[in-house]
C-alpha positions in Angstrom: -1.3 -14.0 -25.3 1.6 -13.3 -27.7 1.9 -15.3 -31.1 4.2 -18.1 -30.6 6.4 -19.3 -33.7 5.0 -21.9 -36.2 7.1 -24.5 -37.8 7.4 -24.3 -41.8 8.4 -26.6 -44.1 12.2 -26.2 -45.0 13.5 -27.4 -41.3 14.6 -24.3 -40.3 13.5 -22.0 -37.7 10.3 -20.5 -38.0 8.8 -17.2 -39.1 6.4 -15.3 -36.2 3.3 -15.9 -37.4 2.7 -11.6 -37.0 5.1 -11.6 -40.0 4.1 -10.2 -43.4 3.0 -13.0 -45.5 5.5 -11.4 -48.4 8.3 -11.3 -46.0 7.3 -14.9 -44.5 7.0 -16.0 -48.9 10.7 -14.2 -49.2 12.9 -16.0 -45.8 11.0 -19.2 -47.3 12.9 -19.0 -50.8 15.8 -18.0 -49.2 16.1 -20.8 -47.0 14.8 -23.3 -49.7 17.7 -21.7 -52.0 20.4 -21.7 -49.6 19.6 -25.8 -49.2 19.0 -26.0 -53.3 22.4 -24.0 -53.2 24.5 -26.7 -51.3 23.1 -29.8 -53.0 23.4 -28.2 -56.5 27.4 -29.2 -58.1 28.5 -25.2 -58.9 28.9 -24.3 -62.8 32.4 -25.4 -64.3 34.6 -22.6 -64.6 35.0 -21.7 -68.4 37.6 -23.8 -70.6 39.0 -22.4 -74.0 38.7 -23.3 -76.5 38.5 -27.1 -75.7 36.8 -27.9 -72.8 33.2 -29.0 -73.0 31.9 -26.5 -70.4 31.1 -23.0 -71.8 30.0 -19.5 -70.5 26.4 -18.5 -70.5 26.7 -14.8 -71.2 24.0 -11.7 -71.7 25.1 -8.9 -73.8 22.8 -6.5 -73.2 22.8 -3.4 -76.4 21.0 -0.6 -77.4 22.9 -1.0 -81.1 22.0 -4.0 -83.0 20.7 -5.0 -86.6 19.9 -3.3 -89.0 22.2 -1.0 -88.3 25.3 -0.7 -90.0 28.7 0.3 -87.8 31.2 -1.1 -85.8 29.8 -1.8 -82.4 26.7 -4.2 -84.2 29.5 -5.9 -86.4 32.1 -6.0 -83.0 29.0 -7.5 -80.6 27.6 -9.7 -83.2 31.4 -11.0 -84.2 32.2 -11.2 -80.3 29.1 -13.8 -80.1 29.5 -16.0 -83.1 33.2 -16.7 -82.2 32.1 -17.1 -78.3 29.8 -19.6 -80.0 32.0 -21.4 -81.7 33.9 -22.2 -78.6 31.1 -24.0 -76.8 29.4 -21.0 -74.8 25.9 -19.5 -75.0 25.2 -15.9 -75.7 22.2 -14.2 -75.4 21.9 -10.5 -76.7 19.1 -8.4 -75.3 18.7 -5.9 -78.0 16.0 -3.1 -79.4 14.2 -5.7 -81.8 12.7 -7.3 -78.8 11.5 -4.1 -77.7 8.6 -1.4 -78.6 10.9 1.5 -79.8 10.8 4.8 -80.8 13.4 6.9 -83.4 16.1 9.0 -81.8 15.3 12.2 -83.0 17.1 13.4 -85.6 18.6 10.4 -86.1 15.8 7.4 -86.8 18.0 4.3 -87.6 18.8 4.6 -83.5 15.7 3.0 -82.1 15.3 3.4 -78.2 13.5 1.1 -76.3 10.3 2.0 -74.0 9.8 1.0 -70.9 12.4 -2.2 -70.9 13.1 -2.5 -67.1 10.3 -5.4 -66.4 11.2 -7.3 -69.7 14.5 -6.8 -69.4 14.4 -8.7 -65.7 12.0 -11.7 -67.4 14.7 -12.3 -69.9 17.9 -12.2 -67.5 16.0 -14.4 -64.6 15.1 -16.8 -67.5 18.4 -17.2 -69.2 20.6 -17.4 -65.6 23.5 -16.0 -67.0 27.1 -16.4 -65.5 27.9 -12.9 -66.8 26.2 -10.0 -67.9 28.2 -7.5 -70.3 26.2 -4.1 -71.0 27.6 -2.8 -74.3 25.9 0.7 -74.7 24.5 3.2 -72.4 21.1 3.6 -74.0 17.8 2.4 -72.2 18.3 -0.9 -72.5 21.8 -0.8 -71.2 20.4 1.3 -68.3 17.7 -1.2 -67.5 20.3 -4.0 -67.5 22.9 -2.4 -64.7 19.4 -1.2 -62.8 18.9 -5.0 -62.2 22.3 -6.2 -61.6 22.9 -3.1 -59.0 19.5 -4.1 -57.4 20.6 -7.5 -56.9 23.9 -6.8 -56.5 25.1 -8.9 -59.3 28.1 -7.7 -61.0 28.3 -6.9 -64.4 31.0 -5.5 -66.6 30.7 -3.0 -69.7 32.4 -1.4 -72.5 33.1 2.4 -73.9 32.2 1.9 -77.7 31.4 5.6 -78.7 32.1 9.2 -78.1 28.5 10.3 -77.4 29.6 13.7 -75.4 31.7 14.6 -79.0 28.4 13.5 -81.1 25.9 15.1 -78.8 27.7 18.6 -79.1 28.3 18.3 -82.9 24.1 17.8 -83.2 22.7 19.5 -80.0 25.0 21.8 -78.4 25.8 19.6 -75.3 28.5 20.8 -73.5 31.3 17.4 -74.0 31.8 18.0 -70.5 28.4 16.9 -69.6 28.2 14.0 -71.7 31.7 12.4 -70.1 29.7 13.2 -66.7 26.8 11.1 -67.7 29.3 8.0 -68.9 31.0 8.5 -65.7 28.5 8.0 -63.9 26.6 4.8 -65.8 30.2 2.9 -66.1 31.7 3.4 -62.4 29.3 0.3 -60.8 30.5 -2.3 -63.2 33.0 -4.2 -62.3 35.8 -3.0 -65.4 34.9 -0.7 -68.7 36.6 -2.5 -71.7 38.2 -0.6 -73.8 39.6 -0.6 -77.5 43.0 1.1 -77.4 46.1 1.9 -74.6 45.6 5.1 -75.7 41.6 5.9 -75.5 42.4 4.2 -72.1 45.1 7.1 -71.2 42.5 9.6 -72.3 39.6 8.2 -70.6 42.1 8.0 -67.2 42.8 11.7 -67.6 39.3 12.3 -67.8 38.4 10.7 -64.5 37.4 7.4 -65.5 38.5 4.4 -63.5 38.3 0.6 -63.2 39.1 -0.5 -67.1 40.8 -3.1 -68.9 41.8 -3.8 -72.2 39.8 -5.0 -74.8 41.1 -5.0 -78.3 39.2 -5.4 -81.6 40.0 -8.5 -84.1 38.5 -8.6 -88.0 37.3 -12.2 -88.9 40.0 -13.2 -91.6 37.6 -15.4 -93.3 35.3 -13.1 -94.1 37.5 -10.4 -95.1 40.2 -11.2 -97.1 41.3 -10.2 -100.9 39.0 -11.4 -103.8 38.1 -10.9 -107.2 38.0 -6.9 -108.3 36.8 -7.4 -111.5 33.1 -6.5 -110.7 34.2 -2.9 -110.1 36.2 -2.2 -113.4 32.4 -1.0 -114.5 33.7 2.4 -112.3 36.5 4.8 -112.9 39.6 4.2 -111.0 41.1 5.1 -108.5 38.2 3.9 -106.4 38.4 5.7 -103.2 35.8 4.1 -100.5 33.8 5.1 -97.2 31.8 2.3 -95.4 29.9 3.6 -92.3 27.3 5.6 -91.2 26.2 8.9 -93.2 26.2 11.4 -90.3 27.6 14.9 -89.4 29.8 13.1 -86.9 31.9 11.3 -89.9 32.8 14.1 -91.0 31.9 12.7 -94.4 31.9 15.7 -96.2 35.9 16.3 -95.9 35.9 13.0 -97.8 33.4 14.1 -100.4 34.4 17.8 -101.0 38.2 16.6 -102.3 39.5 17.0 -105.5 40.1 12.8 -106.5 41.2 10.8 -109.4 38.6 8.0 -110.3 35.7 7.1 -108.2 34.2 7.9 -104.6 32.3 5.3 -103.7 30.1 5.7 -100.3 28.4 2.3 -98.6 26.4 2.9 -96.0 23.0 4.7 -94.9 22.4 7.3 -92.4 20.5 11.2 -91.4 22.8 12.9 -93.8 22.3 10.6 -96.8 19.6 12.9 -98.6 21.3 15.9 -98.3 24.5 14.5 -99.3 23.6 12.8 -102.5 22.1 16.1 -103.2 25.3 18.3 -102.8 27.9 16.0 -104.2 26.4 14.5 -107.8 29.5 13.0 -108.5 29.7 10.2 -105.4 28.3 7.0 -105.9 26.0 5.9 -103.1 25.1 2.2 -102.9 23.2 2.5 -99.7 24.0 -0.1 -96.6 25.4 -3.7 -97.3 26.3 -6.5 -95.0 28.3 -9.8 -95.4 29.5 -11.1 -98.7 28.2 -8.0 -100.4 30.1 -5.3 -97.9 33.5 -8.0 -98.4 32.8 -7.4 -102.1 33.0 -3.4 -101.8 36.5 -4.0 -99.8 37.9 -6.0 -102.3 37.0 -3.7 -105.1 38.4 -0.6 -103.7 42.0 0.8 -104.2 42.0 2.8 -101.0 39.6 3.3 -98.0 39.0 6.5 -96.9 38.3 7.0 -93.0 37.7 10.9 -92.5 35.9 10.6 -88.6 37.8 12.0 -85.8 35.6 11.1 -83.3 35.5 7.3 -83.8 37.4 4.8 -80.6 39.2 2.4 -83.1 37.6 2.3 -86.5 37.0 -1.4 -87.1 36.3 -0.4 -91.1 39.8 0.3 -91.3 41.2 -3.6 -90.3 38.2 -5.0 -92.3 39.8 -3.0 -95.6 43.0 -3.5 -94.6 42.1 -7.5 -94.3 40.9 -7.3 -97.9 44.0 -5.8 -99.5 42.8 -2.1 -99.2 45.1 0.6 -97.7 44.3 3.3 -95.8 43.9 6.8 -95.9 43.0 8.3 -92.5 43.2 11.9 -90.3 46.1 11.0 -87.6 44.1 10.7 -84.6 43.1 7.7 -81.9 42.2 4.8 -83.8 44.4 5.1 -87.1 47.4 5.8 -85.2 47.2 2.6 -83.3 45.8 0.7 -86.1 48.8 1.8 -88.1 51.5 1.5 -85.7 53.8 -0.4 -86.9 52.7 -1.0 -90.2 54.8 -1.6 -93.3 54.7 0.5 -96.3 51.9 0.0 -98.1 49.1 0.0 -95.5 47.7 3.4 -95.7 48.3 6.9 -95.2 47.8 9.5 -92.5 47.8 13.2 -92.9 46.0 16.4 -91.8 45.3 17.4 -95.6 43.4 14.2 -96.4 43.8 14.4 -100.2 47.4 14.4 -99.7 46.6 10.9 -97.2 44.4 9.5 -100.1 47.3 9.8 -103.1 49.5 8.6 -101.0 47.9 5.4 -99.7 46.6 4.9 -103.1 50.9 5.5 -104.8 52.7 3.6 -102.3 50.0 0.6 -101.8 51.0 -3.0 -101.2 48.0 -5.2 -101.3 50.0 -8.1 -99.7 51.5 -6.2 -96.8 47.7 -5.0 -95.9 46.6 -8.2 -95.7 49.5 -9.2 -93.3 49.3 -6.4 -90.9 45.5 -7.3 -90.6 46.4 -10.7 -89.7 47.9 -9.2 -86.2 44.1 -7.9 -85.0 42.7 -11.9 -85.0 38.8 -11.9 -83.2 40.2 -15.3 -81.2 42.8 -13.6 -79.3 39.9 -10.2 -79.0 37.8 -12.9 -77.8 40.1 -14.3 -75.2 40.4 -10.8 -74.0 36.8 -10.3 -73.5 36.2 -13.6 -71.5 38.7 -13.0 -68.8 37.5 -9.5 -68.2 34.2 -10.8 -67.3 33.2 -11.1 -63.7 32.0 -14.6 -63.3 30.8 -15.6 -60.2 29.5 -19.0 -61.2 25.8 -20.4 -61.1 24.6 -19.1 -57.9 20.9 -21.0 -57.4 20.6 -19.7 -54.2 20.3 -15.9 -55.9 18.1 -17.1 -58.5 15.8 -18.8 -56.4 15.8 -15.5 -54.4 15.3 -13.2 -57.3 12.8 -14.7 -59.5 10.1 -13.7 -58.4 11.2 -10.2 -57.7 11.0 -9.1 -61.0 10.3 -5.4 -61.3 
């Protein structure tokens, strides 16, 4: 006699009772959300900067605290100011995680095994968006359980990994720019700093990005007492970033300078470089008041990288008074377009860059050119890049206990 249907409890129609009891469990909880679903009033749409109904939002990044360069100081900006205007932010970052060293380069931590965890802590916070900042295990574990569930997601190009990877382990570039293809084409945009990284990136096959700009919080950077630093010879010429062969440091260091060089900032190469050049000062890393404080001491900033997207250190000095003095390639170029005298000084012989910045600047006319990069309008940027479906119950109800 063949099985005849049994009634459940949600009203609808019946499972065969020959039916897996796992596929039985699953139609259950999707009937039970799809009613939860229509009863439940959908998630406000987000209102800025007024409205009392925010964003819940997941930042997922493989680059976080303690380590000092622009994408932890862009992210952790990005959610203080989304904060402020009334949304939640959750990051998922390596702290949370057991890690181990990138070789060669241990202030990178990658996380192990993050996929089940990583599920937990998105299920539990319900986010309305999910942003993947990096392309590191734990942003790969983030876009595995979006694309699983088919929830979009949307993500950003901070850092030229296919430059770094060949200047430390002989990857063809080539390679790497396959690799980022390949992680960024299933969200829904890449963000990206700069018209012009966006021009290269389209020549290079990407697809699918939008705009996303970089501010400086004016607050926090701004000009302030210099006194503190008469204690070193001036000119004091100043590099804040990471210590690594990719910074091309050394084209800083090896010049013939006035005054001081003063280096803030930790990284693989710091050993070997207080080593060769005697005469630097290094002050190791330094974050909030105590990095404004190096800015505001400083008569010009040196940014020697080639490789960098934008080069956030550059609006942070420029915020603080401090010109300049920069290689012209993406990043300074746009950071300097259309700046008064005053603000800096490009050049292929970066000595020549550094006098000249340090000569011609204009304290005053820095500090007013920064004022154009502001984190609210960066933050406004971000928000209506994001793919926001809305509160979807019915999908959560579905996908909780599907955690991998």
């Amino acid at each position: 006699m063949a099985d005849e249907p049994r009634s459940d409890m949600t009203g609808g129609e019946a499972a065969p009772a020959s039916e897996p009891p796992v596929a039985r469990r699953r139609g259950a909880l999707k009937k039970i959300g799809s009613t939860v679903g229509r009863l439940t009033r959908p998630r406000q749409r987000f209102r800025m900067p007024n409205g009392r109904e925010g964003l819940r939002v997941i930042i997922a990044t493989d680059a976080w605290k303690p380590q000092l360069n622009g994408v932890v100081r862009t992210l952790d900006t990005l959610g203080q100011i989304l904060s402020r205007f009334g949304n939640e932010v959750r990051y998922i970052t390596p702290n949370e995680f057991k890690s181990v060293p990138l070789p060669s380069y241990p202030e990178i931590r990658l996380s192990i095994l993050p996929n089940r965890r990583v599920a937990k802590i998105i299920n539990d916070f319900k986010p309305d968006a999910v942003h993947i900042a990096t392309e590191g295990p734990l942003g790969r574990a983030a876009r595995r359980f979006c694309k699983r569930r088919g929830y979009p997601f949307t993500t950003s190009f901070h850092t030229r990994f296919p430059e770094y990877a060949a200047e430390r382990w002989a990857v063809p570039i080539s390679w790497g720019y396959a690799v980022l293809k390949d992680f960024h084409k299933d969200g829904e945009t890449m963000m990206v700093a700069t018209p012009g990284l966006m021009d290269e990136l389209k020549e290079r096959g990407f697809a699918k990005m939008k705009l996303w700009a970089r501010g400086v919080d004016l607050e926090a950077f701004q000009p302030g007492d210099r006194s503190s630093f008469d204690r070193y010879p001036r000119p004091i010429f100043l590099y804040v970033g990471r210590l690594a062969v990719e910074k091309s440091i050394e084209d800083f260091l090896a010049l013939d300078l006035p005054g001081t060089k003063l280096v803030v900032g930790d990284g693989p190469q710091r050993a070997a470089l207080e080593e060769k050049y005697k005469d630097a000062v290094f002050v190791g890393p330094k974050f909030d008041e105590d990095l404004t404080r190096f800015y505001q001491g400083a008569d010009v900033f040196v940014f020697p990288s080639r490789t960098d997207t934008f080069g956030l250190v550059n609006v942070e000095a420029l915020a603080c008074g401090v010109p300049v003095a920069a290689y012209p390639v993406r990043g300074p170029l746009e950071i300097l377009d259309g700046a008064p005298e005053g603000c800096g000084a490009m050049s292929a012989d970066l000595r020549a860059a550094c006098l000249a910045a340090y000569e011609k600047r204009d304290p005053a006319a820095c500090r007013r050119h920064a004022e154009r990069f502001s984190w609210e309008a960066a933050t406004r940027q971000f928000i209506t890049n994001l793919e926001t479906p809305g509160f979807d119950e019915d999908f959560w109800l579905r996908s909780a206990r599907m955690i991998d």
